[in-house]
N, C-alpha and C positions, 0 to 999 in steps of 0.2 A: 034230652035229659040225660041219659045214658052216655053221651058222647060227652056230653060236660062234665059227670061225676068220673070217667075215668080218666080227663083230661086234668081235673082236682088229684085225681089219686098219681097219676103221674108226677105232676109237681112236686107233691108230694116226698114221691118216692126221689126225686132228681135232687132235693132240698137234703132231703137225710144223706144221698150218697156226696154231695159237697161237704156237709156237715162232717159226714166221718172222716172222708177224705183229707180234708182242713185238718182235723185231729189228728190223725195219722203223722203226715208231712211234719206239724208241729212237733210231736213228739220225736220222730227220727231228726227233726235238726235239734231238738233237744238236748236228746242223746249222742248226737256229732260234737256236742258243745261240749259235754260232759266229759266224753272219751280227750281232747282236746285239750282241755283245761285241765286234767288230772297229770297227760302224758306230759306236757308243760313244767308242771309241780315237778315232776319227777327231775327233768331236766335240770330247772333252778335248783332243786335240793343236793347232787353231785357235786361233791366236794370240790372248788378249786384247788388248783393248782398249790400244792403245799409249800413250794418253793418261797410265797409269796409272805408264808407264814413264818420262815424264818429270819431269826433276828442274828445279827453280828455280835459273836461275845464279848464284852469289855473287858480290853488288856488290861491286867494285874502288873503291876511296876517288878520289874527282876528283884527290889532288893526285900520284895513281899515273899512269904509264903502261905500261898491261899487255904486255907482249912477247908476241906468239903465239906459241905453239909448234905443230911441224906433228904433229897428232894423227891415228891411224891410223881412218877411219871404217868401226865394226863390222857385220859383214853380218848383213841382216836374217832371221832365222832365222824358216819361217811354221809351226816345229814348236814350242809349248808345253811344253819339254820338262820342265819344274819340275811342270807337273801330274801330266804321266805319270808323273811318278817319284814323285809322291807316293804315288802307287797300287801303283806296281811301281819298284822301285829298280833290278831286270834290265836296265829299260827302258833303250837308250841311243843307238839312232840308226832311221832314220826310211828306208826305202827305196820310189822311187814310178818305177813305168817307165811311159810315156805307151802308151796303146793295150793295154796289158792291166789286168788287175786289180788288178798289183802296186800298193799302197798301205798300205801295213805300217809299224807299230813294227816293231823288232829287240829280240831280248833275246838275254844270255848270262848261265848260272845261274857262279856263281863255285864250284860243289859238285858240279855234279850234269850233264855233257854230254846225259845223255840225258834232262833235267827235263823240256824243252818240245818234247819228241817228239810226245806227244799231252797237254798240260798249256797251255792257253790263254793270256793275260796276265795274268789275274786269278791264275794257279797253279792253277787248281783245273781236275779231269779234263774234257779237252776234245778229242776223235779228231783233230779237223783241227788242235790242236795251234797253234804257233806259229814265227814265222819266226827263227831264231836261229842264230847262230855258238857255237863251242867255245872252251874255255878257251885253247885251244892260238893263238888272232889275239888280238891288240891289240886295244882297243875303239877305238881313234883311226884304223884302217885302216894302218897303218904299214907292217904284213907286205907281204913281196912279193904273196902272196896270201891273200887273205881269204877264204874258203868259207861263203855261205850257205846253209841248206837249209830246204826248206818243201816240205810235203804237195802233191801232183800231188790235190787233190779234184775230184770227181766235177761238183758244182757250180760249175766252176771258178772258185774263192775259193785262196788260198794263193799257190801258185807253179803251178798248171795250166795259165795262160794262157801258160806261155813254153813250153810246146809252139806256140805260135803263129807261133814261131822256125823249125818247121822247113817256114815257106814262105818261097822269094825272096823273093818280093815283100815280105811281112813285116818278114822280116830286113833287107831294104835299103832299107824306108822308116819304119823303129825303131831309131835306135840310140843311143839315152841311157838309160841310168840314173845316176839321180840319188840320191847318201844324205844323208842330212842328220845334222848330228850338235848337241850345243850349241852349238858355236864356228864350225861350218863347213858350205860345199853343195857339197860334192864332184861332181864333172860325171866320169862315166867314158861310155866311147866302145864301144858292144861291137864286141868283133873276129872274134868266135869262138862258136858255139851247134855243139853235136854229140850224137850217143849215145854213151856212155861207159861202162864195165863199170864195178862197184859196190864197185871197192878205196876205202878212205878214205883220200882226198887228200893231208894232212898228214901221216900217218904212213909213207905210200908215197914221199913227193918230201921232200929235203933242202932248201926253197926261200931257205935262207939260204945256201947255195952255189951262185953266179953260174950253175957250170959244169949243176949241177944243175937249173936253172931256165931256163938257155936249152936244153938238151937239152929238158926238159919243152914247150916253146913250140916248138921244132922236130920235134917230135911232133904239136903241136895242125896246125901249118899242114901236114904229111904226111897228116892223114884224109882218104882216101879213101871215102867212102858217100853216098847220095843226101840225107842229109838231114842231112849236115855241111856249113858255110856257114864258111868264113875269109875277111877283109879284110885286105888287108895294107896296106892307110894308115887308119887309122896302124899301122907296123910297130913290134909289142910285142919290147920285148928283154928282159934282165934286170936290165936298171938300171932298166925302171919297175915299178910296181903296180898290180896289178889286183885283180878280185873275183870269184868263181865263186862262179854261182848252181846246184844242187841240186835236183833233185828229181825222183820215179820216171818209171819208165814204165810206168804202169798193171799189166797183170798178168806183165809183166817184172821178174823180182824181181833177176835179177840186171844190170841195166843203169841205169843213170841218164841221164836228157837235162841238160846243161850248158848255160849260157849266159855267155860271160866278155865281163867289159870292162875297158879300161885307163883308169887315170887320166889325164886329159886337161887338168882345170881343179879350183883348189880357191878356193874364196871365202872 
């Protein structure tokens, strides 16, 4: 009898370690895929060759004389954004914050808010997912606020590295992020990194009501907790825009760590 129940408890045991093991394996070629498919992105979004972009000017006949006109000189966008989209049409702005990992497309599904929760850029099933906004912002950044969100992973790829935010020092020798879109390189200023409980933003604050949106901002600059950071130059109101970035806090399911910045400059 005894020989049989630890011959059961064996099994057992031998059943769990394939079980995790399986989980394991999955997950590291998971995360091969991830790492892969982003360094990919990066690749297609490097600018071609500009040479390709220019055009030959049309001779003006000698017995003309051309009037200039003063033309507005387009800024150089170093995001490829016509390839991305060939690939992914989601695809529509480019976010990179210096000193962490942040180096991302953006996607927003036009169907589906919760497509690229864990769904890569290619669309197809991917855990660490992708970095994307909801139907509910502009894809131009318009909104008073724009909410990004992206997986806190383990390897820190995604949005992990803005827990990086909740050092001083960090915080006050970091503070640009940069989006890039087709037309434009939005320069925003961060003002604000904190822990934050896990309402969803948009649906909690009215931010197309001034009164709404500076109460909200007079909340951010009231946190009090060790690893909440405000700046107040530049001091955000409700007449500008900003962007709030997303994403967990590890096995705190109910809290999010934030990082916001205000618009500062657009090119």
């Amino acid at each position: 009898m005894k020989k049989k129940t630890w011959a059961v408890l064996c099994a057992i045991a031998l059943t769990g370690c394939l079980i995790s093991g399986g989980y394991i394996l999955h997950y590291r070629q998971n995360q091969k895929h991830a790492e892969e498919l982003y360094e990919e992105a990066k690749k297609t979004a490097e600018q071609s060759d500009k040479t390709d972009k220019e055009t030959t000017p049309t001779p003006v006949e000698a017995t003309e004389t051309p009037v200039p006109t003063p033309t507005e000189v387009p800024v150089e966008i170093p995001i490829d954004f016509s390839s991305l989209q060939k690939e992914n049409e989601d695809i529509y702005a480019w976010i990179k914050i210096d000193g962490t990992n942040v180096d991302y497309p953006v996607v927003q599904s036009s169907t589906d808010d919760t497509f690229y929760i864990h769904r890569g850029i290619d669309k197809e099933d991917l855990y660490a997912g992708a970095i994307y906004t909801e139907m509910q912002n502009a894809k131009d950044f318009s909104d008073p606020n724009t909410v990004l969100y992206g997986h806190n992973m383990k390897d820190g790829s995604m949005f992990a590295t803005l827990h990086n935010f909740r050092d001083r020092d960090f915080f006050d020798q970091h503070r640009e992020i940069l989006i890039y879109t087709p037309e434009h390189i939005l320069h925003y200023t961060i003002f604000a990194a904190y822990t934050y409980d896990d309402r969803h933003i948009l649906n909690s604050f009215d931010f197309s009501d001034q009164k709404v949106f500076q109460n909200y901002l007079d909340e951010i600059y009231n946190i009090r907790s060790m690893d909440a950071y405000t700046l107040d130059k530049p001091k955000v109101t409700a007449k500008d825009k900003i962007i709030t970035l997303s994403t967990c806090m590890g096995s705190n399911a109910s809290s999010r760590y934030l990082v916001q910045g205000v618009l500062t400059e657009t090119e």
